[in-house]
PQR file with spaces between the fields and no chain letter, atoms N, CA, C, O and H, PARSE charges and radii, in Angstrom:
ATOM       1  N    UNK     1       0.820   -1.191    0.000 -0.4000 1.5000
ATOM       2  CA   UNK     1       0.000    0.000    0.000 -0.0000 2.0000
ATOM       3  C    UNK     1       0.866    1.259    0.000  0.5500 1.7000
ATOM       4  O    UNK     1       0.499    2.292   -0.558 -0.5500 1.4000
ATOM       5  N    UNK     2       1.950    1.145    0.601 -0.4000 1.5000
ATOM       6  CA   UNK     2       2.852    2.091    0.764 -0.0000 2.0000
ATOM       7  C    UNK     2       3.571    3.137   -0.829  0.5500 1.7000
ATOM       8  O    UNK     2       3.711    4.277   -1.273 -0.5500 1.4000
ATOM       9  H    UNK     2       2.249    0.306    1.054  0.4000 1.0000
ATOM      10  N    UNK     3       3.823    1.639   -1.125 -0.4000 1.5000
ATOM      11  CA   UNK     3       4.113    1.656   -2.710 -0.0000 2.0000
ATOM      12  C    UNK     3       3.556    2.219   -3.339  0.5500 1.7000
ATOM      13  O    UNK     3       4.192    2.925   -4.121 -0.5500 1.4000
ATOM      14  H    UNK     3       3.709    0.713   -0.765  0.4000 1.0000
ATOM      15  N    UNK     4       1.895    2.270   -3.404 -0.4000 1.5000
ATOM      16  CA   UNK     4       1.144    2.742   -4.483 -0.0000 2.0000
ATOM      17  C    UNK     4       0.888    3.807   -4.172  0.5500 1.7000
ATOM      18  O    UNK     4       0.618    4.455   -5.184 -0.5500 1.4000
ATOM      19  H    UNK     4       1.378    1.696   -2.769  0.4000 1.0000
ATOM      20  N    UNK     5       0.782    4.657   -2.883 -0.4000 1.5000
ATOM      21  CA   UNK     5       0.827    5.746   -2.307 -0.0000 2.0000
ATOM      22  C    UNK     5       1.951    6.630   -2.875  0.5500 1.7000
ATOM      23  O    UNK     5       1.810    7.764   -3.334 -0.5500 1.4000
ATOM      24  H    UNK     5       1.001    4.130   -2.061  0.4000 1.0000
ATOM      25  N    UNK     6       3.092    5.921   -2.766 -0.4000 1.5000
ATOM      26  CA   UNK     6       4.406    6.524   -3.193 -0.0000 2.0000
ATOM      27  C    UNK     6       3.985    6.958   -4.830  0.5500 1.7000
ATOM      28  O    UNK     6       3.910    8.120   -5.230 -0.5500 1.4000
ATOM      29  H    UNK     6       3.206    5.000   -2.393  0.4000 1.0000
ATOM      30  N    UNK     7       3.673    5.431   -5.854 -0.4000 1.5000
ATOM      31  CA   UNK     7       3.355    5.449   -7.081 -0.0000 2.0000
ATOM      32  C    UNK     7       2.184    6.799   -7.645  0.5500 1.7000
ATOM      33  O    UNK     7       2.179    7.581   -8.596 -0.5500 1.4000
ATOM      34  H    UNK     7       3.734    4.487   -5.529  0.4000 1.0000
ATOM      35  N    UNK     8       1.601    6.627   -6.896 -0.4000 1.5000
ATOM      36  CA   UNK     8       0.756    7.937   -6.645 -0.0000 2.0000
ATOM      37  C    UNK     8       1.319    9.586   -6.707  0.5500 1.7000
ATOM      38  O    UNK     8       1.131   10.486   -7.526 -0.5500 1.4000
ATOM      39  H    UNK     8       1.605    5.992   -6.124  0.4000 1.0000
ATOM      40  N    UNK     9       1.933    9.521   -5.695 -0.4000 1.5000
ATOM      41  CA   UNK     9       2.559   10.982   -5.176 -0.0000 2.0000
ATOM      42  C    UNK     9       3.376   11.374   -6.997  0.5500 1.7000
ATOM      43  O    UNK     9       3.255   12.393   -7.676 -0.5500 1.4000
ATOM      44  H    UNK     9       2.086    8.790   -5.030  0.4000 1.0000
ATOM      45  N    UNK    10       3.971   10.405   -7.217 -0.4000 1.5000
ATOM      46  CA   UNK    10       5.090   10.385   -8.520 -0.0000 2.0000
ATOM      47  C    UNK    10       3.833   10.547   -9.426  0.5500 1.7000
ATOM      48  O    UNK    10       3.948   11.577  -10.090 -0.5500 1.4000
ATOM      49  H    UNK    10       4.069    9.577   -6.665  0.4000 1.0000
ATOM      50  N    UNK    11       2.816    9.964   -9.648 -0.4000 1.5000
ATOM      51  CA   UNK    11       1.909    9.886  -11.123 -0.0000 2.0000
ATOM      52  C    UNK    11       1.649   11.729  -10.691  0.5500 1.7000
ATOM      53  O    UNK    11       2.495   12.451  -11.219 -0.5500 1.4000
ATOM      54  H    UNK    11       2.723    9.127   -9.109  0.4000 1.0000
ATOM      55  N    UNK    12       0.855   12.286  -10.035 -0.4000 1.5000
ATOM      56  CA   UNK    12       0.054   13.008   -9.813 -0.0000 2.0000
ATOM      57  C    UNK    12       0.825   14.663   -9.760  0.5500 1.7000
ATOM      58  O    UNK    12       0.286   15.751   -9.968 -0.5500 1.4000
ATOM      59  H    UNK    12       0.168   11.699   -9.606  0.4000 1.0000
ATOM      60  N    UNK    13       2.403   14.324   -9.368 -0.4000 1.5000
ATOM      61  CA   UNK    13       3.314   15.426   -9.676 -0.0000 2.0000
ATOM      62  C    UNK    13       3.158   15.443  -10.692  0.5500 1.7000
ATOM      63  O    UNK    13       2.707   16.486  -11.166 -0.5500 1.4000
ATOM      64  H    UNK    13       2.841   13.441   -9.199  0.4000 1.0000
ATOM      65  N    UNK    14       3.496   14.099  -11.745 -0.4000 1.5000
ATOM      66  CA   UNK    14       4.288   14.797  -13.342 -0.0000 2.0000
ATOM      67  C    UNK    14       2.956   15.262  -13.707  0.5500 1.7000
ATOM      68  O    UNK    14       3.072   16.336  -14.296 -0.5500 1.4000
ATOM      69  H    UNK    14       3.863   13.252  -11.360  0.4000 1.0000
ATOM      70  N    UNK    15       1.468   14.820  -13.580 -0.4000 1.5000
ATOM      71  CA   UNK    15       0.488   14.864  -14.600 -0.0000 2.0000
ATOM      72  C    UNK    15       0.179   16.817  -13.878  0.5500 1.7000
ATOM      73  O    UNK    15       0.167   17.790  -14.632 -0.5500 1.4000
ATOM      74  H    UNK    15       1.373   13.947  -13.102  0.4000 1.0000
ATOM      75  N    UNK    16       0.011   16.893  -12.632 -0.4000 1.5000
ATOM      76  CA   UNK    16       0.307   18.625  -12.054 -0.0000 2.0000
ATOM      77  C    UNK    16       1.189   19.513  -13.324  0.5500 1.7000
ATOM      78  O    UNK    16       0.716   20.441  -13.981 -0.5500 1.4000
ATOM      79  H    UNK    16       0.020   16.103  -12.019  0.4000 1.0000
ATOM      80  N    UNK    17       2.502   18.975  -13.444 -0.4000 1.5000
ATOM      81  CA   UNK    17       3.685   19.741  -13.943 -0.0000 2.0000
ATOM      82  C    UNK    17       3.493   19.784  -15.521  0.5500 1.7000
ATOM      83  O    UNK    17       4.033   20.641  -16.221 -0.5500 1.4000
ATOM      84  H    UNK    17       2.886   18.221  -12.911  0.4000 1.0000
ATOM      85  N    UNK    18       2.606   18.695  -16.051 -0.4000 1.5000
ATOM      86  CA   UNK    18       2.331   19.085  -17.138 -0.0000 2.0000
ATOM      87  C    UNK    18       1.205   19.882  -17.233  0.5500 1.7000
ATOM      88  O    UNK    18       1.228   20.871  -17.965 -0.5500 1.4000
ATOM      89  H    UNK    18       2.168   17.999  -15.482  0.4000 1.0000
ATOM      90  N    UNK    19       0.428   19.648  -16.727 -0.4000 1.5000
ATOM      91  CA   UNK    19      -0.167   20.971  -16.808 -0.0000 2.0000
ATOM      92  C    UNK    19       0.021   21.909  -16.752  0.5500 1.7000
ATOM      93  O    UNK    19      -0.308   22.660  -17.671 -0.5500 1.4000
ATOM      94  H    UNK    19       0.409   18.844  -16.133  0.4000 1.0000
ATOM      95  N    UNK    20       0.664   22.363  -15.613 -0.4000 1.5000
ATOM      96  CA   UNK    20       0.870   23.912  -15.517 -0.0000 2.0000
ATOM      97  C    UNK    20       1.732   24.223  -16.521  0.5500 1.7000
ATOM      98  O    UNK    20       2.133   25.344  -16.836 -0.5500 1.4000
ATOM      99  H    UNK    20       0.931   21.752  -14.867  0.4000 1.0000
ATOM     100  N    UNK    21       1.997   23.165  -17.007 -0.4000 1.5000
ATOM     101  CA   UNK    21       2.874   23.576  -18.057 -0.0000 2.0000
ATOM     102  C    UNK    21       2.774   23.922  -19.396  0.5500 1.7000
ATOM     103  O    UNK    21       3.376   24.703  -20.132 -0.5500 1.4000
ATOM     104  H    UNK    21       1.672   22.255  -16.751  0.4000 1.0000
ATOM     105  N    UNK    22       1.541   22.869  -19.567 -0.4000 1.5000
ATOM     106  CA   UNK    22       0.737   23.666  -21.104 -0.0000 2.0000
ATOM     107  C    UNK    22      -0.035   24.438  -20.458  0.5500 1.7000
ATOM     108  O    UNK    22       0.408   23.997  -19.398 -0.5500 1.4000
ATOM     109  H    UNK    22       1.051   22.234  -18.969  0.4000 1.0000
ATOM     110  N    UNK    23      -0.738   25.140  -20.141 -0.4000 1.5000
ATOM     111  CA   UNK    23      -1.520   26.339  -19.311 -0.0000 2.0000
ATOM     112  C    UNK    23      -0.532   27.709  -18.958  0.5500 1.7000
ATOM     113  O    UNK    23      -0.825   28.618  -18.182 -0.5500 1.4000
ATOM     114  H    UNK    23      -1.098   25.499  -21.002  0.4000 1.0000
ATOM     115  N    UNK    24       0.565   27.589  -19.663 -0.4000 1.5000
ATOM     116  CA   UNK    24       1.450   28.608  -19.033 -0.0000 2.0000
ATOM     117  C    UNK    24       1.727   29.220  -18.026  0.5500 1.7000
ATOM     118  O    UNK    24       1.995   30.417  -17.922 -0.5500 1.4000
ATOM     119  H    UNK    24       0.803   26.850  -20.293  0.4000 1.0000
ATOM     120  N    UNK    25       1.635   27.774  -16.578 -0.4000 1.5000
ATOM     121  CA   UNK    25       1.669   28.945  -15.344 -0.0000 2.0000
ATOM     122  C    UNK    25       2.936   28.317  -14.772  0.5500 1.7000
ATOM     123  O    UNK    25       3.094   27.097  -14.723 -0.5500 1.4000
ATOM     124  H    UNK    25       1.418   26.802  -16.662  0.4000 1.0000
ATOM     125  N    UNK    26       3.977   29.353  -14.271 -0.4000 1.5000
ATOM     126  CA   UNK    26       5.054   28.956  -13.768 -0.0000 2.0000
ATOM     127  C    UNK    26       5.126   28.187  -12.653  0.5500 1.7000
ATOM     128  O    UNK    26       4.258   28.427  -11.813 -0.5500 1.4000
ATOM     129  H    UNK    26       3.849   30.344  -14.311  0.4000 1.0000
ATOM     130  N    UNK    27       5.964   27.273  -12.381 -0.4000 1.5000
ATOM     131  CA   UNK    27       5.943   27.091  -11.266 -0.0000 2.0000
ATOM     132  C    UNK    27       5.581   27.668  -10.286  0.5500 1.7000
ATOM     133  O    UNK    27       4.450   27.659   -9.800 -0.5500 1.4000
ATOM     134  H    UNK    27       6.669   27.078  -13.063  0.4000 1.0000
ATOM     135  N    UNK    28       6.927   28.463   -9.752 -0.4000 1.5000
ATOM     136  CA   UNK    28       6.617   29.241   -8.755 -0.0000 2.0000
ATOM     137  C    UNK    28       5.387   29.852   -8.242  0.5500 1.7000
ATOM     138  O    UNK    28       5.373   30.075   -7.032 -0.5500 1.4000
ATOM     139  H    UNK    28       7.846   28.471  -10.146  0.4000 1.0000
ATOM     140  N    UNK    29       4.403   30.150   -8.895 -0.4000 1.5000
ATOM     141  CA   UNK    29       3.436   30.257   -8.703 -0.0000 2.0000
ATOM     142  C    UNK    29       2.110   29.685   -7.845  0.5500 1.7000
ATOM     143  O    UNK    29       1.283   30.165   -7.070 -0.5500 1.4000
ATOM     144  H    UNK    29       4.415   29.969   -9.878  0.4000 1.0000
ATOM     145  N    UNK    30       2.452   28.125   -8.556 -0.4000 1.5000
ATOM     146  CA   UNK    30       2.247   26.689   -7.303 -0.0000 2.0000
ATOM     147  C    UNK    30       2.400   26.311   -6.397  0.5500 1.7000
ATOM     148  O    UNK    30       1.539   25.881   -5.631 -0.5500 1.4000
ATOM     149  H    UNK    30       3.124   27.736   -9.186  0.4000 1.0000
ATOM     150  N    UNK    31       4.080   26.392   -6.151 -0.4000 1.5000
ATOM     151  CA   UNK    31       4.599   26.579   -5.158 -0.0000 2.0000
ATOM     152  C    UNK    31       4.847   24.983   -4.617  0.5500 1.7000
ATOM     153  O    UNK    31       3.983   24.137   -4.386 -0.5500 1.4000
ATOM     154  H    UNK    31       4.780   26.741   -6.774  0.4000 1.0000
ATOM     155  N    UNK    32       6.031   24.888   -4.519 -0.4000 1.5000
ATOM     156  CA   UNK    32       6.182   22.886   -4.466 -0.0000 2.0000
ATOM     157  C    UNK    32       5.766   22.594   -3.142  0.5500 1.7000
ATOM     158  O    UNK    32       5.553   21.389   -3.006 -0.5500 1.4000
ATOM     159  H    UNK    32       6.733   25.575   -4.706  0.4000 1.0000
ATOM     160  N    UNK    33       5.578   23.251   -2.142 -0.4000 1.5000
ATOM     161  CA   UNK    33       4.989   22.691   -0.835 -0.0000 2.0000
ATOM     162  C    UNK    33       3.408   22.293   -0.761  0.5500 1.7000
ATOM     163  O    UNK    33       2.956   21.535    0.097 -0.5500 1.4000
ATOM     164  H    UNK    33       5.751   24.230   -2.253  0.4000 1.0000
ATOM     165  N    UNK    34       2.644   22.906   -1.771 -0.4000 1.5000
ATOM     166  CA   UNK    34       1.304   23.020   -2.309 -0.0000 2.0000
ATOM     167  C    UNK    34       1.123   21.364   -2.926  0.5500 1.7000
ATOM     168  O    UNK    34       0.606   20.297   -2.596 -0.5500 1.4000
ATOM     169  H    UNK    34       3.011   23.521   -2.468  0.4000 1.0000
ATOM     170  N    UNK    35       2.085   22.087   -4.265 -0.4000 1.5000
ATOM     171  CA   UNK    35       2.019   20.932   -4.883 -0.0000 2.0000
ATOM     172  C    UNK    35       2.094   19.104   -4.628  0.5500 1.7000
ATOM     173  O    UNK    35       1.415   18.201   -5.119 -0.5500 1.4000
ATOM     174  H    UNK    35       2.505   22.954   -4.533  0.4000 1.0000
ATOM     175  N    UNK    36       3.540   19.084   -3.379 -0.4000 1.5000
ATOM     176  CA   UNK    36       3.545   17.840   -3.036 -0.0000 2.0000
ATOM     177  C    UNK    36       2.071   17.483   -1.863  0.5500 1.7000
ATOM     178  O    UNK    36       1.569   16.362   -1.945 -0.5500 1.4000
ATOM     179  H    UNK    36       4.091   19.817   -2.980  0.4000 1.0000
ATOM     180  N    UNK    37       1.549   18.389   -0.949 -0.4000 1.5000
ATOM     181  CA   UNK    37       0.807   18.084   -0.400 -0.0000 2.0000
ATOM     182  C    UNK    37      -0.570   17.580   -1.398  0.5500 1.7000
ATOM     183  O    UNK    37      -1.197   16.541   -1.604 -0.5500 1.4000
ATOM     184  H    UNK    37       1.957   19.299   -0.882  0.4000 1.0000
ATOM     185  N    UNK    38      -0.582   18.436   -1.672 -0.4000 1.5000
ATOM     186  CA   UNK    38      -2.135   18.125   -2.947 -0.0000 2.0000
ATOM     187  C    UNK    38      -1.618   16.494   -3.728  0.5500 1.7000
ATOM     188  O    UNK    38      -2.415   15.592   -3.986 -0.5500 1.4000
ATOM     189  H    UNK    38      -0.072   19.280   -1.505  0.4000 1.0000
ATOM     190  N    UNK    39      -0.565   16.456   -3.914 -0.4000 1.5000
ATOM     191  CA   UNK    39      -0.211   15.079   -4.874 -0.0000 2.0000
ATOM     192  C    UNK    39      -0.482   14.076   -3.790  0.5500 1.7000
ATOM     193  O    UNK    39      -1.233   13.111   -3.929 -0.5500 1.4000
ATOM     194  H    UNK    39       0.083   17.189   -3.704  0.4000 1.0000
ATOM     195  N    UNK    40       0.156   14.363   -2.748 -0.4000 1.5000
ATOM     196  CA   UNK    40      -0.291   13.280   -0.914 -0.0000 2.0000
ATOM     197  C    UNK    40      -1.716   12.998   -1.400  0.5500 1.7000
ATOM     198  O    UNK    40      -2.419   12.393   -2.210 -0.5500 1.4000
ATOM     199  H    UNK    40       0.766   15.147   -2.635  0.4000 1.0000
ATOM     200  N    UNK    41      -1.683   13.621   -0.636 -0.4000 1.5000
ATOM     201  CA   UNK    41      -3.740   13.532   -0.489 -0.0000 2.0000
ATOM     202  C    UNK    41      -4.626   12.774   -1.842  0.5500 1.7000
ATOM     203  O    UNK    41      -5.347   11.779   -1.771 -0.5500 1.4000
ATOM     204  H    UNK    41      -1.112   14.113    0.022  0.4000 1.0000
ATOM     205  N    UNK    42      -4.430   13.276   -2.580 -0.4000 1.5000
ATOM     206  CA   UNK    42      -5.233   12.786   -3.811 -0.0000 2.0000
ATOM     207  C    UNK    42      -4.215   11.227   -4.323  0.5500 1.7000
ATOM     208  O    UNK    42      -4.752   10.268   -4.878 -0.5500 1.4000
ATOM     209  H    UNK    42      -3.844   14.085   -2.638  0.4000 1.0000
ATOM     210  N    UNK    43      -3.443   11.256   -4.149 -0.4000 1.5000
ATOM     211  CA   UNK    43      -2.288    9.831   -4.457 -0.0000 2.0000
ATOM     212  C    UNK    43      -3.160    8.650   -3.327  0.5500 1.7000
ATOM     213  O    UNK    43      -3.393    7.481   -3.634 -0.5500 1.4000
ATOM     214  H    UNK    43      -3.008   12.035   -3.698  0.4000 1.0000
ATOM     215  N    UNK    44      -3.641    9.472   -1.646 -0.4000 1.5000
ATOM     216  CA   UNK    44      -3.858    8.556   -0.750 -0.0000 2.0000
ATOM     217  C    UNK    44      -5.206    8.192   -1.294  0.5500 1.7000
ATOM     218  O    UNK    44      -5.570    7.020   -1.391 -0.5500 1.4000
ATOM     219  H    UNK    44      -3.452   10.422   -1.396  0.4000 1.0000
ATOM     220  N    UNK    45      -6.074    9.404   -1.711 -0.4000 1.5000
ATOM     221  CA   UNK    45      -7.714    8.915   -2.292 -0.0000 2.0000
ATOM     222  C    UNK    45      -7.635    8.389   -3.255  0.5500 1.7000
ATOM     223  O    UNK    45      -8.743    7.866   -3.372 -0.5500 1.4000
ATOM     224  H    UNK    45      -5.779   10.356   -1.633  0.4000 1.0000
ATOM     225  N    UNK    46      -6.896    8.059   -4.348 -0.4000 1.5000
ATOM     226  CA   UNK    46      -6.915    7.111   -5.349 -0.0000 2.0000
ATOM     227  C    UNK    46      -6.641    5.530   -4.859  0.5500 1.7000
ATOM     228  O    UNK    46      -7.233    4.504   -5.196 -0.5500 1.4000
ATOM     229  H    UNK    46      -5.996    8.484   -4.253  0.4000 1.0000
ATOM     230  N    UNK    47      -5.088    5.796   -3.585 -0.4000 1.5000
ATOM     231  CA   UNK    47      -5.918    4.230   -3.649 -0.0000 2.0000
ATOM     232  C    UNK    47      -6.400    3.813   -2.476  0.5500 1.7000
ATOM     233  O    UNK    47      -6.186    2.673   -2.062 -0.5500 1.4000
ATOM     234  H    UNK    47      -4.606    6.629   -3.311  0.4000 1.0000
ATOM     235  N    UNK    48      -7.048    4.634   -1.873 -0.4000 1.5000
ATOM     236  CA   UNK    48      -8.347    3.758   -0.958 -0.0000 2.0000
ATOM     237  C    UNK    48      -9.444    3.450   -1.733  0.5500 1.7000
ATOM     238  O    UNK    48     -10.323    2.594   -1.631 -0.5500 1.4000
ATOM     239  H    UNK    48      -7.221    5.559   -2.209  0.4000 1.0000
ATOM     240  N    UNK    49      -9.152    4.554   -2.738 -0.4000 1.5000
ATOM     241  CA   UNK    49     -10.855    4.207   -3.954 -0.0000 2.0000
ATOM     242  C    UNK    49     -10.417    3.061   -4.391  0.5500 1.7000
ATOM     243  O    UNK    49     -11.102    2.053   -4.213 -0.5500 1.4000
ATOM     244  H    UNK    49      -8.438    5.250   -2.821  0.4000 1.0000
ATOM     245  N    UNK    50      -9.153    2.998   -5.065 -0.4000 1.5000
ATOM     246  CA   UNK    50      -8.861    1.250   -5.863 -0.0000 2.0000
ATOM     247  C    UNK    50      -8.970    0.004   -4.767  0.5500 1.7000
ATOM     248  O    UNK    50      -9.814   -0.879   -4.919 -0.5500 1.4000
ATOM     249  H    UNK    50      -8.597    3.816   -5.209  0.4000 1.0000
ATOM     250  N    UNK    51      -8.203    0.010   -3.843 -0.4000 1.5000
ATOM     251  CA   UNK    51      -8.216   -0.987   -2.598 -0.0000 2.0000
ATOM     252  C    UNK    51      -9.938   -1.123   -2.246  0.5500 1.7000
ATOM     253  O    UNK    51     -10.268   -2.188   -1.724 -0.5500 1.4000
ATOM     254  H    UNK    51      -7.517    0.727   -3.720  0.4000 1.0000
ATOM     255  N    UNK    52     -10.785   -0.336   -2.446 -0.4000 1.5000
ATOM     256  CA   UNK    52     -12.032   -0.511   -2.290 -0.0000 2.0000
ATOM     257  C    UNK    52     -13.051   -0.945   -2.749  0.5500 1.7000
ATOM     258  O    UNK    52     -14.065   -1.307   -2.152 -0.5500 1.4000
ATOM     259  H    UNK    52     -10.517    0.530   -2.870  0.4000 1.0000
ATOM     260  N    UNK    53     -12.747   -0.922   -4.223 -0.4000 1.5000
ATOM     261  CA   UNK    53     -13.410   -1.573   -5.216 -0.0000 2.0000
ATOM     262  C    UNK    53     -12.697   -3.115   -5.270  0.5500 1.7000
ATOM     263  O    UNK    53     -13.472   -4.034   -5.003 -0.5500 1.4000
ATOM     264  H    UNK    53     -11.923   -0.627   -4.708  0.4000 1.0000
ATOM     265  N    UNK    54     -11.461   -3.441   -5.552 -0.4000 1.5000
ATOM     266  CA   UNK    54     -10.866   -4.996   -5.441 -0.0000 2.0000
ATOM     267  C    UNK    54     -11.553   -5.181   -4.405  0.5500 1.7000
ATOM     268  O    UNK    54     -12.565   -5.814   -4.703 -0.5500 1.4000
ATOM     269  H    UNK    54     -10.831   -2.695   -5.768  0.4000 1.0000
ATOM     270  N    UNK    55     -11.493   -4.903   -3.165 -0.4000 1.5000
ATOM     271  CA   UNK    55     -12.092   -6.026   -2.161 -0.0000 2.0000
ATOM     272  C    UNK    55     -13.679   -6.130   -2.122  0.5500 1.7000
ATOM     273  O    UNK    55     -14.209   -6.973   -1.399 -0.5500 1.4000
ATOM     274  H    UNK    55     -10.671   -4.389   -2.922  0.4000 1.0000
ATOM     275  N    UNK    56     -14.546   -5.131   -3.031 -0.4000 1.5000
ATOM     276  CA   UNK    56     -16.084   -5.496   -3.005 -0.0000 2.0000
ATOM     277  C    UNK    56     -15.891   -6.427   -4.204  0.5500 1.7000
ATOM     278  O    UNK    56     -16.861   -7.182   -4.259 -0.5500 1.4000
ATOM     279  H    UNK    56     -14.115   -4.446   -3.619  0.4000 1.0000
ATOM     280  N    UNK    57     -15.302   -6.587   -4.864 -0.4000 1.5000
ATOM     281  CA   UNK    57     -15.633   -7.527   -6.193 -0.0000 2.0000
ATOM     282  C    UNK    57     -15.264   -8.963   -5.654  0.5500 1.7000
ATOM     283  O    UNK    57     -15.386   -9.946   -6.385 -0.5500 1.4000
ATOM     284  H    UNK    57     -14.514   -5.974   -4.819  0.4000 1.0000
């Protein structure tokens, strides 16, 4: 679980960084303390949502 949390944090930066990146907004703007927290959080709700669905099926 740890793993996919981690796998998470990593998916949810690059797909962030591309964005802001076609959207033309600088980094700095984001601000990487923002950014890694928001990637936490939503990395942890993706997989309690996945871990949640495997074990009802």
């Amino acid at each position: 679980m740890l793993i996919n949390i981690l796998g998470g944090i990593i998916e949810t930066i690059a797909i962030t960084l591309i964005g802001t990146r076609l959207n033309n907004i600088k980094y700095s703007q984001v601000g990487i303390k923002a950014l890694i927290i928001t990637s936490f959080f939503t990395s942890c709700f993706i997989v309690f949502i996945k871990e949640g669905i495997k074990c009802s099926n």
